[in-house]
N, C-alpha and C positions, 0 to 999 in steps of 0.2 A: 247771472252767469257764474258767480262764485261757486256755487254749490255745484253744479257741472262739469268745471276746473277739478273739483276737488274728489268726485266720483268719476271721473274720466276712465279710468283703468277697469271699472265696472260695465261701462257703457263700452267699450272695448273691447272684453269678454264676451257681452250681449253679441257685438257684430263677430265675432270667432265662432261661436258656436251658435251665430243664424238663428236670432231668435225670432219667432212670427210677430207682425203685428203690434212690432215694438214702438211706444210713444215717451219723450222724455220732454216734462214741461219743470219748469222752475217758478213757485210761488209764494212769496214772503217768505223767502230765505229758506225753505224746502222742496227741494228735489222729486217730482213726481215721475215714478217709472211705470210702466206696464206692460206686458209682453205674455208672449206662450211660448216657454220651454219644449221641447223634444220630449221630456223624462226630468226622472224624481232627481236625480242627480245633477243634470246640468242647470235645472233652478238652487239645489244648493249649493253647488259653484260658485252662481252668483251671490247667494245671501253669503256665504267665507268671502268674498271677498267687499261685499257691502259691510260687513263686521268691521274686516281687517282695515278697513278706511277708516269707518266712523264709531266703532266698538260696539261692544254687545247688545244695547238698545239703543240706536241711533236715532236722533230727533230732527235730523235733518233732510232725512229723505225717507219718503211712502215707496213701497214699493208692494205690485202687484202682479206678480208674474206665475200665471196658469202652467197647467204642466197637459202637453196635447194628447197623451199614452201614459196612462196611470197601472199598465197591467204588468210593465216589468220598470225595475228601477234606472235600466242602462242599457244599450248596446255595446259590446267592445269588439272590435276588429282588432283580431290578434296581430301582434306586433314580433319581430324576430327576438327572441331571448322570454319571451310570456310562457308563463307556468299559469295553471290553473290556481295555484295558489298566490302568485303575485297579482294576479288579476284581482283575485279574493282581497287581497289586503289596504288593494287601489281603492274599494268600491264600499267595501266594511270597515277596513281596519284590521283585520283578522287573519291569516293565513290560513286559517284553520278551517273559515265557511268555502274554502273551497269546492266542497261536497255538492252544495245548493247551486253552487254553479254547472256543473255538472250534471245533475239530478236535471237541471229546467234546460237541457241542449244535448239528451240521450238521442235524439234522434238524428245528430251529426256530430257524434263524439261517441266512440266503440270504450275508450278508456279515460279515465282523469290524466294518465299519462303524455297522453297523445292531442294535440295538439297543433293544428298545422295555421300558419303564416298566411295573416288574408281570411280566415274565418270568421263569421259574426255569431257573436255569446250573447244569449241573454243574460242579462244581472237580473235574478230576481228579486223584488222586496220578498226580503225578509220579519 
C-alpha cells in the first residue's frame, strides 16, 4: 500500500482524464499500472507526473499505459482567452507551431486569427 500512498496524485490524474481499463496492483514494493489513454498527450501527463513523484527513472512503479487514437496528439476545446498560439505552446512548447494547428483544422478555421469559444482543435503530432 505504500507505494500507492505515494503515487496517489498519479492514479488521480488517471481518474480526471478517464482512463479506460485502468488496473493498479502493488508487488514487492512496486507499483503496477495499466490503462488506455485517449491520446499521445494525456499518457504523457501521466508519465510528468509519474517522474515528478518518483524522478526520471523510477524503480518503483511499471507502468503501461496504451494510447486508444495515435492519429493526432490531442484534442482541445477552445477555452475563452485561446489563441492558436497559446494552444501551440500548451501542447509543444512553442508559440510559434502554431501553424500545424491550424494547417490540421482548415476545415473549421477560415483564419489562424479566429477562433471561437467551445471549438474542438486537433493537436497534431508533429
Amino acid at each position: 500500500m505504500r507505494m500507492k500512498a505515494k503515487y496517489q496524485e498519479v492514479l488521480n490524474l488517471g481518474e480526471q482524464l478517464a482512463i479506460q481499463n485502468g488496473d493498479v496492483k502493488e508487488e514487492n514494493g512496486v507499483l503496477h499500472v495499466t490503462g488506455t489513454a485517449k491520446n499521445q498527450y494525456e499518457k504523457n501527463l501521466l508519465w510528468d507526473k509519474i517522474k515528478e513523484i518518483g524522478g526520471e527513472n523510477p524503480s518503483d512503479i511499471m507502468a503501461n499505459i496504451d494510447v486508444e487514437d495515435t492519429s493526432v496528439f490531442a484534442i482541445h476545446t477552445v477555452k475563452s482567452g485561446d489563441t492558436l498560439g497559446k494552444i501551440a505552446k500548451q501542447y509543444y512548447g512553442k508559440s510559434n507551431k502554431y501553424n500545424a494547428i491550424f494547417e490540421a483544422n482548415k476545415s473549421i478555421l477560415k483564419s489562424a486569427d479566429i477562433i471561437l469559444v467551445g471549438q474542438e482543435l486537433v493537436i497534431p503530432n508533429l
